[in-house]
N, C-alpha and C positions, 0 to 999 in steps of 0.2 A: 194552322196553329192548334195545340193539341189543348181543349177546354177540358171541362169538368169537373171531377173530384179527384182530381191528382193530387197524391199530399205533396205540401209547401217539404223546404230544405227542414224544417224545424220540426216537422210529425212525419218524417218517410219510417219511422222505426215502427210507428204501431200500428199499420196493416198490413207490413210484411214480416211481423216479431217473430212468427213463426216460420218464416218461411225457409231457415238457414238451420233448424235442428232447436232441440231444447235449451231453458234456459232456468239458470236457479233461483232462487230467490232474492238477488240484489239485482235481477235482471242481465246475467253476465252471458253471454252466447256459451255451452258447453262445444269445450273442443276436445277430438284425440289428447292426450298424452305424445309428449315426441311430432306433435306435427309441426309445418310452419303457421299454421291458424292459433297456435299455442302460444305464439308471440307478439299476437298484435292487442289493438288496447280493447277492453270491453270483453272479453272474454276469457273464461275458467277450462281448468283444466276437467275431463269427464273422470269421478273417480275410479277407482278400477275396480273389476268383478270381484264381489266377495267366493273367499276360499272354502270352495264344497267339500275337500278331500278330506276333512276332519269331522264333519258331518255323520252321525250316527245316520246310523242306516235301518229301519225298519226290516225286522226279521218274521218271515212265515213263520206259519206255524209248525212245529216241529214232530216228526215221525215220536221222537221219545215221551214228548205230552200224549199224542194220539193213543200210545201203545198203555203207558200209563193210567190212561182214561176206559182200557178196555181189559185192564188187570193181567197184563201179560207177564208181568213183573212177577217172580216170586221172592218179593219180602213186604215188609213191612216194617214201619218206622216203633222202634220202642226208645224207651223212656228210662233212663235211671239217673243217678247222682251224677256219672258227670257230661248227664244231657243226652241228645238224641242219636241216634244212632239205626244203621240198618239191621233189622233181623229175618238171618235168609232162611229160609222154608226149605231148602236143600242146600248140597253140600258147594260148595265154589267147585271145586275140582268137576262136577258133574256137569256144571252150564258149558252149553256153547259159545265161545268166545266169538265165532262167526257174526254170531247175530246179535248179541247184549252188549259186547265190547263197542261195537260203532254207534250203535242207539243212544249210551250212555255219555258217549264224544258229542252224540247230536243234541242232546238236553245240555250244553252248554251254555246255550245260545238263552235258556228260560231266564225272565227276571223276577218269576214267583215262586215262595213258598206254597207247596214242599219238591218242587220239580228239580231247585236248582240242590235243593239239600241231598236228593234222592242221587241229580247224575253226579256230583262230586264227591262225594260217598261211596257211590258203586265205582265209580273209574276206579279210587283210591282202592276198594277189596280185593279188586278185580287183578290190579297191577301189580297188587302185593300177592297173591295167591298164584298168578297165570306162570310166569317164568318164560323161558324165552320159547319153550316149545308148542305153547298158543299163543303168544301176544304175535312173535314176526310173523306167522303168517297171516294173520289179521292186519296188519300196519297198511297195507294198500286201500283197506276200507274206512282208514282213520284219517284218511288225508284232507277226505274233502270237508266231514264234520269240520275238523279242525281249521282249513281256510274258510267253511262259512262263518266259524263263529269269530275268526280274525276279521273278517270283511263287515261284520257289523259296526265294525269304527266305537263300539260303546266301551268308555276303558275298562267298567267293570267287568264285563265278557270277557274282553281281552286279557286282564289279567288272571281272572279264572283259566283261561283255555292256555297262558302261558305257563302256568302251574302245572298243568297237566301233562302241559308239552315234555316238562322237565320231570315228570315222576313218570311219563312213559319212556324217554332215554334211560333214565335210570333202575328203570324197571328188569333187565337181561342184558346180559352180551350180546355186539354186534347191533344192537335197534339206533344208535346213531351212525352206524354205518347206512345202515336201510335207508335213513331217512333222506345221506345225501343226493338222489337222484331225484328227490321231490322239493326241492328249494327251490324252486322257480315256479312254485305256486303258494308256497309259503312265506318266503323273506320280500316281497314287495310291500308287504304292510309292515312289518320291522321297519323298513327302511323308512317308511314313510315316517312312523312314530316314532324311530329312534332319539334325536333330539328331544321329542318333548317330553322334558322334568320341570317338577314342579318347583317354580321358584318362591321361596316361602320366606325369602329377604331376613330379617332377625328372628322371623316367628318358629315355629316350631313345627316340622312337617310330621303329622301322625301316619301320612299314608307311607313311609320308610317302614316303620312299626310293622304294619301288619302285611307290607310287600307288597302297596297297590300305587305304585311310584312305576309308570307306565314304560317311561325311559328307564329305568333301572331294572326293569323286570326284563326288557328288551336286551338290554346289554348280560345279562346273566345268560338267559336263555342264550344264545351267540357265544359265548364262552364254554356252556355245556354242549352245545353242537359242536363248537370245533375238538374239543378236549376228548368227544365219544365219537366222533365222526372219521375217523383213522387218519389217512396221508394226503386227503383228496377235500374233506373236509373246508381246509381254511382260506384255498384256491376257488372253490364253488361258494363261498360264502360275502370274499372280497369280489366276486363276478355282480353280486346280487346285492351289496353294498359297500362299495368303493368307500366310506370312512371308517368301515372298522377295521382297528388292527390288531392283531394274533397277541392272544394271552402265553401262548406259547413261546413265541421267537422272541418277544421283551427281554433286554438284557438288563 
């Protein structure tokens, strides 16, 4: 006959509370989701993993702050009535686009004054002055900047670097043809953010205004690729996100 501190039918739960997995706060057993332990009495369902995928992401530090910090730049920031601006110490036409064109894609990623003013600014000179006979063959070295600063998950990066995306298609003939063989290191983070807009119910959303409306920036940019991206375009774009549909074939 088995003596001693064996709990009675009334206390067998609390020296083996533990013994079957965690338990919350009303004392309920946590179970799977979808299991058959999901169905019995005295216990809760385990809630599910929160979603990392939307999760900004900590960025290194970048080649274009370093360069920056060591005055490799030749401009500097001036001043007049309508505000700040670059002023270049030589001519645009005489820089190397090899080397300032990718550096200035890699200062995308800064969230400080005056780093972020300097590579927005300079892309913008750069894209307006270069034309297609420096910028395509540079586009190989623009790729990656461009998917680190998409992989930061941060919208305001994101939207910056989607702006860019689209003043560099628009920048020459043929740079959204270039581009399509590189969508499958670019359109996984579209894809991922394409749904999220902001829902701003009766209020009034200011980020339309100044084009920092993540999902909308997302569906323009997708629109300017297929439209500059020639015959191959809209096929590699639906491969890399099965809900968008062609601005083009819409009748």
């Amino acid at each position: 006959m088995l003596t001693g501190n064996m709990p009675t039918a009334g206390t067998w739960k609390v020296p083996f509370k533990g013994k079957f997995g965690p338990y919350d706060r009303d004392c309920q057993r946590l179970v799977p989701a979808f299991s058959v332990q999901s169905r019995q009495r005295g216990t809760s369902v385990t809630p599910p993993p929160s979603c990392s995928a939307f999760k900004p992401r900590q960025a290194p530090r970048t080649t274009f702050r370093q360069s920056y910090e060591r005055g490799d730049f030749p401009f500097s920031m001036k001043q007049d009535g309508r505000g700040n601006r670059i002023s270049w110490k030589v001519p645009l036409e005489s820089l190397d686009y090899h080397y300032y064109l990718p550096l200035f894609f890699d200062g995308l990623r800064e969230n400080q004054h005056p780093f972020v003013f300097f590579a927005v600014q300079g892309i913008d000179d750069l894209l307006a002055r270069g034309g297609g006979k420096k910028i395509l063959p540079v586009l190989p070295q623009l790729i990656i900047p461009i998917k680190l600063a998409l992989n930061t998950r941060k919208e305001d990066v994101m939207c910056r670097t989607l702006k860019a995306l689209q003043k560099l298609v628009k920048s020459a003939d043929y740079i959204g043809q270039a581009i399509v063989p590189y969508y499958r290191q670019l359109l996984p983070v579209f894809n991922l953010f394409k749904q999220k807009n902001l829902n701003s119910g009766d209020g009034i959303d200011y980020h339309q205004r100044f084009g920092e409306n993540i999902g909308d920036l997302i569906q323009e940019t997708l629109e300017l690729l297929e439209r500059r991206g020639g015959p191959d375009a809209f096929i590699n774009i639906k491969y890399m996100i099965p809900t968008y549909e062609s601005c083009l074939l819409r009748k």
